[in-house]
C-alpha positions as CSV (number, residue, x, y, z in Angstrom):
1,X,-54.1,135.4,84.0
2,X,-53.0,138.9,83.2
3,X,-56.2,141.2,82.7
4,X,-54.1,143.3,80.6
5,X,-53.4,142.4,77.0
6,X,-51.9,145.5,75.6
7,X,-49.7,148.7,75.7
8,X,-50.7,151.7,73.5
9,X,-47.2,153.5,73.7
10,X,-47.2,157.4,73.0
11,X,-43.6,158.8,73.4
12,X,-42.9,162.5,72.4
13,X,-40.7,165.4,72.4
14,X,-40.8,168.6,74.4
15,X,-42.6,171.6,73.2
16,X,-40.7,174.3,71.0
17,X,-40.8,177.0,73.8
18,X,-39.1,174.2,76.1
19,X,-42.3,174.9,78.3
20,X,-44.2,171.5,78.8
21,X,-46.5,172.5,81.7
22,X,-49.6,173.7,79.7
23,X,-49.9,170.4,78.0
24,X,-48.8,168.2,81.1
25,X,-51.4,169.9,82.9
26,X,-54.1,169.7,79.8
27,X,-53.0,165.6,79.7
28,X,-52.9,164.9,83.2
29,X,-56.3,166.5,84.5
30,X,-58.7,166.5,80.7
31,X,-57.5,164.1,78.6
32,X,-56.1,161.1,81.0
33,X,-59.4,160.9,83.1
34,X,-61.6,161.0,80.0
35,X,-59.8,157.2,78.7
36,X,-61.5,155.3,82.0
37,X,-64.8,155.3,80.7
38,X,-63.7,153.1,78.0
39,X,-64.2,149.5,78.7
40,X,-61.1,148.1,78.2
41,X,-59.0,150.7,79.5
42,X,-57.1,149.3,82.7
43,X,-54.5,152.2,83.5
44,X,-52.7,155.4,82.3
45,X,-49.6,156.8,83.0
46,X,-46.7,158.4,81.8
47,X,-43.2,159.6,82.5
48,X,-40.8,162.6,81.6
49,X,-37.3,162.3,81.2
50,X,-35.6,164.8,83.7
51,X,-31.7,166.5,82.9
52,X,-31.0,163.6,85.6
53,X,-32.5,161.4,83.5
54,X,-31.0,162.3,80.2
55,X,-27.3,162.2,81.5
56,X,-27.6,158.4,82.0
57,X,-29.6,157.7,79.0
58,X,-27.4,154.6,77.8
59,X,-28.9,154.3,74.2
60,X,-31.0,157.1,72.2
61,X,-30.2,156.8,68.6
62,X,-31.7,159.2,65.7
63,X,-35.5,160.6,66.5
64,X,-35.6,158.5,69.6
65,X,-32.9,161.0,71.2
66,X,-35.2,163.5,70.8
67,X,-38.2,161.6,73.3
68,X,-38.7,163.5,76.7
69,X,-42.3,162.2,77.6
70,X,-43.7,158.7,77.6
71,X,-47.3,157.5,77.9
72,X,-48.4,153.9,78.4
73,X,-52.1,153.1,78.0
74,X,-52.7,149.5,79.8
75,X,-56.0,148.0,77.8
76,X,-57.8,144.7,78.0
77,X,-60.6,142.6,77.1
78,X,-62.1,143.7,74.4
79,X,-58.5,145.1,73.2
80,X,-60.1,145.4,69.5
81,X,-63.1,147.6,70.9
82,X,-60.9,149.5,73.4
83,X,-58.1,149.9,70.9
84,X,-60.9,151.2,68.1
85,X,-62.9,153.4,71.2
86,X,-59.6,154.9,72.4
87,X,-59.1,156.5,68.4
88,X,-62.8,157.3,68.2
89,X,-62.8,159.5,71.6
90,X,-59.9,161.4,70.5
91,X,-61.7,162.4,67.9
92,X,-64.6,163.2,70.0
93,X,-63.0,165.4,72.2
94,X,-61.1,167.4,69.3
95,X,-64.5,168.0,68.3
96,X,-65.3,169.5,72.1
97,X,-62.1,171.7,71.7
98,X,-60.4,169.6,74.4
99,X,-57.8,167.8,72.1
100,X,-55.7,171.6,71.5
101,X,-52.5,170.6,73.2
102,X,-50.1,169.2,71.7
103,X,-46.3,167.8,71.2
104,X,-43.8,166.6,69.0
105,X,-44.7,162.8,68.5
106,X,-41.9,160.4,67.9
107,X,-43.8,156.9,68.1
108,X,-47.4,155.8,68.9
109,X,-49.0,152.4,68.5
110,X,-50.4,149.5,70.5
111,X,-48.5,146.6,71.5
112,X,-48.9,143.2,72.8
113,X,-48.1,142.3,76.5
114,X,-45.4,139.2,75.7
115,X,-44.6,138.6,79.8
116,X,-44.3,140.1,83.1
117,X,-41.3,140.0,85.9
118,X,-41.8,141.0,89.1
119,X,-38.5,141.3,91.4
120,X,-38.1,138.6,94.3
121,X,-37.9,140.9,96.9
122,X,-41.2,142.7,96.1
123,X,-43.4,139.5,97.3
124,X,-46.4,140.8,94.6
125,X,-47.2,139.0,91.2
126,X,-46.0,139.9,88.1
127,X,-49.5,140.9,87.0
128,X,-49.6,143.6,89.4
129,X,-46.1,145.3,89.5
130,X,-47.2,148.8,87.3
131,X,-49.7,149.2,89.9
132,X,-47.1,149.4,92.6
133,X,-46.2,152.9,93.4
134,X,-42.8,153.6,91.5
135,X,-41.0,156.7,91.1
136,X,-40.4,155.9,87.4
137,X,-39.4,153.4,84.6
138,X,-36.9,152.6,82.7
139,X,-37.6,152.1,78.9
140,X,-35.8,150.0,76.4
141,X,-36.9,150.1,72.9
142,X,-35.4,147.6,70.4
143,X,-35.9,147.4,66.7
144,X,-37.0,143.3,66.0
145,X,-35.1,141.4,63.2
146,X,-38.0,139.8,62.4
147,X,-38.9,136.4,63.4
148,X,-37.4,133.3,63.1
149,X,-34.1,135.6,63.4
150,X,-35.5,136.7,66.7
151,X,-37.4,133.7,68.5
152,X,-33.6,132.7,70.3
153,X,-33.2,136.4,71.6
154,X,-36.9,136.1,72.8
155,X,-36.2,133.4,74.6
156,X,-33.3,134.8,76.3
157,X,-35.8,137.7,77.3
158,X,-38.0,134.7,79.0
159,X,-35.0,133.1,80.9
160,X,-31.7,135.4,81.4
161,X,-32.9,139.1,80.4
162,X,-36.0,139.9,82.4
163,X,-35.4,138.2,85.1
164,X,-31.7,139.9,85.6
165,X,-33.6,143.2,85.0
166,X,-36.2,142.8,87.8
167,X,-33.0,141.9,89.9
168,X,-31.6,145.3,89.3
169,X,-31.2,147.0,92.3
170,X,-34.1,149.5,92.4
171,X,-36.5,147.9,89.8
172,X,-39.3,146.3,90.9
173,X,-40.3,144.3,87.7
174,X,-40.4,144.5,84.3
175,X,-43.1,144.2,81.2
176,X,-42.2,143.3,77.8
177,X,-44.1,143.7,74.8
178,X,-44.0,144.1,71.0
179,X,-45.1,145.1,67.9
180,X,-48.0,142.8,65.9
181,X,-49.9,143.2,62.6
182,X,-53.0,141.6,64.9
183,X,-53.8,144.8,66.6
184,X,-51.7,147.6,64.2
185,X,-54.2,150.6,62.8
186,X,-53.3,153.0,59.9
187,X,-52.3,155.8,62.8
188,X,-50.0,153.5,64.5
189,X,-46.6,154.6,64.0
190,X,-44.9,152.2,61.0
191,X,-41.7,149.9,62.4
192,X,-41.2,146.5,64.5
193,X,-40.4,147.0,68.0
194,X,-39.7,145.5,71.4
195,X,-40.6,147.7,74.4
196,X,-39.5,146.7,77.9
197,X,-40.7,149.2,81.0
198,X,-38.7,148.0,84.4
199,X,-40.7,150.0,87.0
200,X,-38.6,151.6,89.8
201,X,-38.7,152.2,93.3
202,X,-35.9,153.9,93.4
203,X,-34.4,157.2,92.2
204,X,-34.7,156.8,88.4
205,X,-31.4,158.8,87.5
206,X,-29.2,156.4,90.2
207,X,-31.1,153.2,88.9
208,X,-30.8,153.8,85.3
209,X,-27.1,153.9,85.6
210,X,-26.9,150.4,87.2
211,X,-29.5,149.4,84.2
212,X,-27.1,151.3,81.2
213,X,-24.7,148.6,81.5
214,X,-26.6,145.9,81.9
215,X,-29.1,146.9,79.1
216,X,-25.9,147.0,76.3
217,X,-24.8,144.0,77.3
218,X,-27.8,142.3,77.2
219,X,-28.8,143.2,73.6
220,X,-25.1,143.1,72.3
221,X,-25.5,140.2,70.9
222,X,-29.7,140.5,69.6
223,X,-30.1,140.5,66.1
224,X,-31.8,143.4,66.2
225,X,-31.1,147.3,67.0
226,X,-31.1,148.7,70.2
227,X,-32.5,152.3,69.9
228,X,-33.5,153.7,73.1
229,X,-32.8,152.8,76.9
230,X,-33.0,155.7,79.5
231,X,-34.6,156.0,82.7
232,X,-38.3,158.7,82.8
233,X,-39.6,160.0,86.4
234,X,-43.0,159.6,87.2
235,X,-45.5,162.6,86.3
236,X,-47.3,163.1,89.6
237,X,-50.4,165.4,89.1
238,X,-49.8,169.4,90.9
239,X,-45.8,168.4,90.0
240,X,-45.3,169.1,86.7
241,X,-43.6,172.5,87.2
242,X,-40.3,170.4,87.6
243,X,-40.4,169.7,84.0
244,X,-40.7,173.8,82.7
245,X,-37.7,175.1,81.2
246,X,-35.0,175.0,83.6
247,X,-35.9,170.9,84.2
């Protein structure tokens, strides 16, 4: 059984001086750390969309073509408490002065974890594949139809989709997870979404143009809107001068 119950997704834009590094560095060495103590809290990492990156970007429609940085939040049991806890320590350290970094946010919210793929050739379980050094993910965010118009695409995710994903040369798995009323807070951003993170072992850029292809084709026919797929590198902590502005 998968430990993990829940994505809390924060994608963003880049700063308005095009300078990212003061708030990568604030994120990746203050306010990251700070989320373990909570009890639910299983991981935290996030990604930033390189020029590499954003010339294969197959699909970035309206404010999602403005996203450069993605943050995904694994949380558990108790999702409610770690959920509520994760809000209330934000708080807490705003009050400390630590929460004065900031960028242009284009979504945030909790999800629920639907399924996990892991790719043959990696011999580890699905359960396990974000915790298998990767150099990035690509991420693929769909507007739902609302159900029962999409329980036959869902299914498709379960047999053909994921599973052709995680064959992708260069991904080793894939998550998938959506939208519910169940866990949604008055902060969450408003919309119904599917979000799908393949994780890569391979160089993002080259791997995202095998996935472009595949990605259109696979929600061509979806009765909902695709409205962001494009490959994110890895933020490695000490790296993040690669994403100042001349990234």
């Amino acid at each position: 059984m998968n430990r993990v119950k829940v994505g809390f997704f924060s994608l963003s834009g880049s700063s308005e001086t095009g300078d990212d590094r003061p708030y990568l560095d604030w994120h990746q060495l203050d306010h990251m750390p700070e989320q373990y103590q909570l009890p639910g809290m299983v991981q935290g990492q996030r990604w930033a969309a390189t020029a590499r990156c954003r010339e294969v970007t197959a699909v970035a429609l309206d404010q999602w073509a403005l996203v450069r940085h993605v943050v995904c939040y694994l949380m558990g049991d108790p999702v409610d408490e770690t959920i509520d806890g994760f809000l209330t320590l934000g708080r807490h350290l705003a009050e400390l002065g630590r929460f004065s970094q900031s960028l242009p946010s284009h979504y945030r919210g909790a999800l629920r974890l639907l399924e996990a793929h892991a790719a043959p050739r990696v011999l580890i379980s699905p359960e396990v594949v974000p915790f298998r050094p990767h150099l990035g993910v690509y991420l693929i965010v769909a507007e739902s139809a609302g159900r029962p118009a999409e329980d036959a695409h869902r299914q498709r995710m379960h047999t053909e989709v994921l599973p052709t994903l995680a064959s992708t040369p260069g991904v080793a798995g894939a998550w998938s997870y959506a939208t519910t009323p169940a866990i949604h807070r008055p902060m969450f951003s408003g919309g119904d979404y599917q979000m799908t993170l393949c994780y890569l072992d391979a160089d993002p850029a080259v791997v995202g143009e095998r996935l472009g292809p595949v990605v259109r084709d696979a929600w061509a026919t979806a009765p909902g809107r695709l409205v962001l797929a494009a490959p994110f590198e890895s933020m490695m902590r000490w790296d993040w001068d690669r994403f100042g502005p001349s990234a």
